[in-house]
N, C-alpha and C positions, 0 to 999 in steps of 0.2 A: 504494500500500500504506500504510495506517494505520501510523503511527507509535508505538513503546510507550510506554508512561510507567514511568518507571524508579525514583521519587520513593517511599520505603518506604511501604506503606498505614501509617494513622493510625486509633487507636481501636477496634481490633479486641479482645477482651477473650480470653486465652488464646489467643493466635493460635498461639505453638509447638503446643500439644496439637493444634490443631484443624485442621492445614493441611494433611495428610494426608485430609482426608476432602474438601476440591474444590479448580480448579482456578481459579486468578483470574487475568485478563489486563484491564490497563489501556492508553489510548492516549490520547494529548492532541489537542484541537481545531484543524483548521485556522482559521490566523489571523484570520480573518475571524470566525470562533467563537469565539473566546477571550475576548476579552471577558465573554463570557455562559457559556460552558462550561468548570469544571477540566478532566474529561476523561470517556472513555467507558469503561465499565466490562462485563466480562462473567464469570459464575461457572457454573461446570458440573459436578456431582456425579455419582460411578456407587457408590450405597450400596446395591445390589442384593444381597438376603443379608447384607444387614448389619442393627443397630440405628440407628434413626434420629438425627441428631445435634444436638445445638443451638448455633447458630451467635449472638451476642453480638455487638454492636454502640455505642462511645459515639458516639452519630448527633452529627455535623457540621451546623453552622448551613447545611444545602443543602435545596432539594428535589429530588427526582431522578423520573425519568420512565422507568419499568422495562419492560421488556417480556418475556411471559412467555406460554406457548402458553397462552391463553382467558385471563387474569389481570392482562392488562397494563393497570398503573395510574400515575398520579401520586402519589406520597407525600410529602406534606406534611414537615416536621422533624418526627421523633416527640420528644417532648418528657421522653422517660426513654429509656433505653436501646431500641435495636433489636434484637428475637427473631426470629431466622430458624428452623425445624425443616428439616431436611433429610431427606429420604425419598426412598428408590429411587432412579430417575434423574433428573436435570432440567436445564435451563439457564434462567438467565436474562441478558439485555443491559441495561446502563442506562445512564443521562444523569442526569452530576451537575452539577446547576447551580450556578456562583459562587452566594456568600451575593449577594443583587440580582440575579444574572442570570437567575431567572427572571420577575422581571416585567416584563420588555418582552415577552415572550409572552403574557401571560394579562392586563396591563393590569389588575388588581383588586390591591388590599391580601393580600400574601402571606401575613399572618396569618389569612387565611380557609381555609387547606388546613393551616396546621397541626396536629398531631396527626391525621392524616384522611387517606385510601384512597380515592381516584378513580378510577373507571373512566378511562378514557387517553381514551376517545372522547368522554366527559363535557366537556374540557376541551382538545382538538386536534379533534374530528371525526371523520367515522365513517374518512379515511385512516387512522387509525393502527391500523384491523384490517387491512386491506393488506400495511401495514411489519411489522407483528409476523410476518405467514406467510411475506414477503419475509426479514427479515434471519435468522429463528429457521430456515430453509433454508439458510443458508450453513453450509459444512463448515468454516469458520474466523473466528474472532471478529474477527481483523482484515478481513474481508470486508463485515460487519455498518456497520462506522464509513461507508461511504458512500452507503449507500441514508439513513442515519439523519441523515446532514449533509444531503443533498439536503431530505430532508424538514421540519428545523430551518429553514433558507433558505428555502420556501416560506411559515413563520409569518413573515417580511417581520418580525424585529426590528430597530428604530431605531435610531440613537444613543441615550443617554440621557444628561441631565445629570449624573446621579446615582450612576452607575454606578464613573466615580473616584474619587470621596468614598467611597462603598462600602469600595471596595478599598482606599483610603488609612485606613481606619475600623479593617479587621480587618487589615491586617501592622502596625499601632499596636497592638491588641490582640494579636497573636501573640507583638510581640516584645518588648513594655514591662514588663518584670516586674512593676514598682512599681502597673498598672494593675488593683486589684484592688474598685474601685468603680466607681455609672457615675458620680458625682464627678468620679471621677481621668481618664474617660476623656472627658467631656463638658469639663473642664478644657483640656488636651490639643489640643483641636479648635476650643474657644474657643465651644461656642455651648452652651446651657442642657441639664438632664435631657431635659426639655420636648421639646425640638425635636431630640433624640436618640432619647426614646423613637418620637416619629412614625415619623424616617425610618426605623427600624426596621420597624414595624408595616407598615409602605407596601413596603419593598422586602426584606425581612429574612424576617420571620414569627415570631420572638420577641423578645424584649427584650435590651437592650444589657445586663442581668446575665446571664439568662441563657447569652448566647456568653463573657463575661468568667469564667464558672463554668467552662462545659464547657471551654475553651482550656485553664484550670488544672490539671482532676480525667484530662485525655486525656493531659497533657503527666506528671502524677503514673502514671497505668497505666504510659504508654510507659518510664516510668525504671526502675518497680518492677517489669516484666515483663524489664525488659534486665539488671537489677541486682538479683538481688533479696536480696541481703544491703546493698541500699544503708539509710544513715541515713533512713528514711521521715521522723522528727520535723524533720531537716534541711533534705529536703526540701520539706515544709510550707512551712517558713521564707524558702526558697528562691522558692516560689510567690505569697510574697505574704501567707500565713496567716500570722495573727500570734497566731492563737488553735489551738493545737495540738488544742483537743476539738472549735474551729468543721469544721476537714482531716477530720476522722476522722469527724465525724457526713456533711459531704456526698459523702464519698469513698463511703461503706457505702452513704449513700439512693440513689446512682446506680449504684452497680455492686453491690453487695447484700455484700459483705463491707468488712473494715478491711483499712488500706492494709499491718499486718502478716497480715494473712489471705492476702492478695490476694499479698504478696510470698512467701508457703511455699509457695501455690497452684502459682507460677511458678519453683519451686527444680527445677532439673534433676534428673532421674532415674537410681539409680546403674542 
């Protein structure tokens, strides 16, 4: 039996409002997978007779490999926010790749599926219309986790060099406050922009600022959705902004209001 993951989702934009309309269950990788996979993800909607709903997304430096009855694709990082519509009934499963762990699968420069919608067979083989009629048949999402492990272990991924550097790259960025350039962060690691931005583009899919952005504008949502009479200007401050109108102009261009919009947005309901 799949194991859950219990770990709060991140970057979901009005998640209070909106979690009443589906169902989401997560489970983490066996060990063997880990490396390459955070975890397996599935969402399942019954808005039958209802209005359709829109689901909001700050996408994560991942790519994830979705599966959906006729639709299943590879998605690339969108590079603004993620727009789901939700309608009638549906489910889908997915696979989130560690930032780097998807390219010991596909072996190409991750920045090529950036911004970009993959047919699934495009990029695994004509199996993964099999697995989709396979797992999307299970009565239980935790059922789904091991026909989809089975079928990951068939893509025969390697070791990689590269892959703990990765990981040691973004818990630096997660947890360094003071890391609000790629300056600060190519500093840090000891090696040039230069040879940052590659390994980026190689194993990533965007650039060492823009995950040093998102890390900041997700970690600003998560405080001003939990707090929302919190000091926003404080929090700025907090994140590293040291320019109070720099916070507010890329909080708005990513999530389309200001971080006091965003905070009355997220003010309980008497």
């Amino acid at each position: 039996m799949a194991t859950p993951a219990h770990e709060e989702p991140r970057g979901i934009l009005h998640r209070k409002a909106g979690a009443h309309n589906y169902r989401l269950s997560r489970f983490i990788p066996s060990p063997d997978l880990a490396p390459f996979i955070e975890h397996y993800w599935g969402v399942a909607w019954d808005l039958r007779g209802k209005p359709p709903q829109q689901q909001q997304v700050l996408s994560h430096p991942s790519v994830h490999l979705v599966f959906e009855q006729d639709k299943s694709a590879v998605f690339g990082i969108p590079t603004g926010k993620f727009t789901r519509q939700l309608a009638g009934q549906g489910q889908v499963f997915g696979i989130k790749f560690r930032p780097g762990g998807f390219y010991p699968f596909v072996k190409r420069p991750v920045a090529a599926f950036t911004g970009k919608v993959i047919p699934a067979g495009q990029v695994f083989g004509p199996d993964c219309h099999s697995l989709e009629t396979e797992i999307l048949a299970q009565p239980d999402d935790s059922l789904m986790v091991g026909p989809v492990e089975d079928f990951l272990r068939k893509q025969g991924p390697g070791p990689d060099p590269f892959l703990d550097e990765i990981t040691r790259i973004f818990e630096l960025v997660r947890t360094a406050r003071g890391i609000v350039m790629v300056e600060d962060l190519a500093g840090r690691l000891d090696l040039t922009p230069r040879t940052l931005q590659r390994l980026f583009n190689q194993y990533v899919g965007v650039s060492p600022k823009w995950v040093i952005q998102r890390y900041r504008l997700q970690e600003a949502a998560e405080q001003l959705a939990a707090n929302p009479v919190a000091n926003w200007a404080g929090l700025a401050q907090d994140l590293g902004y040291f320019d109070q109108a720099h916070f507010i102009k890329d909080f708005k261009l990513l999530v389309g209001s200001t971080p006091a919009e965003y905070a009355r947005q997220n003010e309980p309901t008497s």
